[in-house]
C-alpha positions in Angstrom: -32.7 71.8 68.2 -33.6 74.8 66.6 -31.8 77.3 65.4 -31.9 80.9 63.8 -29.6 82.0 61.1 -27.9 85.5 61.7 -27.5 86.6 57.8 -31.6 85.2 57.1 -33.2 85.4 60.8 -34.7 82.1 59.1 -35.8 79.4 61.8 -34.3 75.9 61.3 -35.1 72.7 62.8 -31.7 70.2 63.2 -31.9 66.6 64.6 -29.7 64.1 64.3 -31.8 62.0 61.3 -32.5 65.3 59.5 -29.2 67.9 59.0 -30.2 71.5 57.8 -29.0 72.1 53.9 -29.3 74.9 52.0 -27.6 76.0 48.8 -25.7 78.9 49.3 -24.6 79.1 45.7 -23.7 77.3 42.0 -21.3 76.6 39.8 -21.2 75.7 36.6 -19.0 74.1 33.8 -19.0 76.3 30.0 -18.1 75.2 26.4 -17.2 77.2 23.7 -17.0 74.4 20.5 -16.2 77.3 17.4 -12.7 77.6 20.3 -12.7 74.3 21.5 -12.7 75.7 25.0 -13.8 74.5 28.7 -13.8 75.5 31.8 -15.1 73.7 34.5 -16.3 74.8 38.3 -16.5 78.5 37.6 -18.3 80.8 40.3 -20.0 84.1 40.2 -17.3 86.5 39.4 -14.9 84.3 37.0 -13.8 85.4 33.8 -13.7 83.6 30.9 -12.6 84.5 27.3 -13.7 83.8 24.3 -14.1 85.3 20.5 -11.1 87.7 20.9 -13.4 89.3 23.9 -13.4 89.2 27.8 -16.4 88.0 29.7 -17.8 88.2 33.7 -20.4 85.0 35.0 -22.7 87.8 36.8 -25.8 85.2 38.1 -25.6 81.4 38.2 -28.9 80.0 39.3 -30.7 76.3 39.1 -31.6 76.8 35.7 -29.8 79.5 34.3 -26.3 81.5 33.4 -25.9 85.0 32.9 -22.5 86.4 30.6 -22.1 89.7 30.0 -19.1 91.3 27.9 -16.6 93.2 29.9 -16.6 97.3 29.1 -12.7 98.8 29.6 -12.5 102.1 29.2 
């Protein structure tokens, strides 16, 4: 069977021996040692803290995260 994707208009084949997979997105699992911190199974969007500041996970991708401090004003 083949199918089309609405949110990609990408073509994919499905048969029974071969299921369609794609990775929609990532997690990941951070360490701070100086606070002897974890957290586990955080998405795009979480907010961890750490050295007395707040912090948003912006990307996550195969290779790489990307932090960045939160500005309040």
């Amino acid at each position: 069977m083949v199918l089309e994707l609405n949110d990609t208009g990408q073509r994919v084949e499905v048969a029974r021996d071969q299921p369609f997979r794609r990775i929609d997105g990532y997690m990941v699992d951070l360490k701070y040692a100086p606070e002897n911190k974890t957290w586990t199974a955080r998405r795009v969007g979480a907010s961890p803290a750490f050295n007395g500041e707040e912090y948003n996970i912006v990307a996550i991708t195969e290779n790489e995260v990307v932090i960045v401090r939160e500005v309040k004003f």
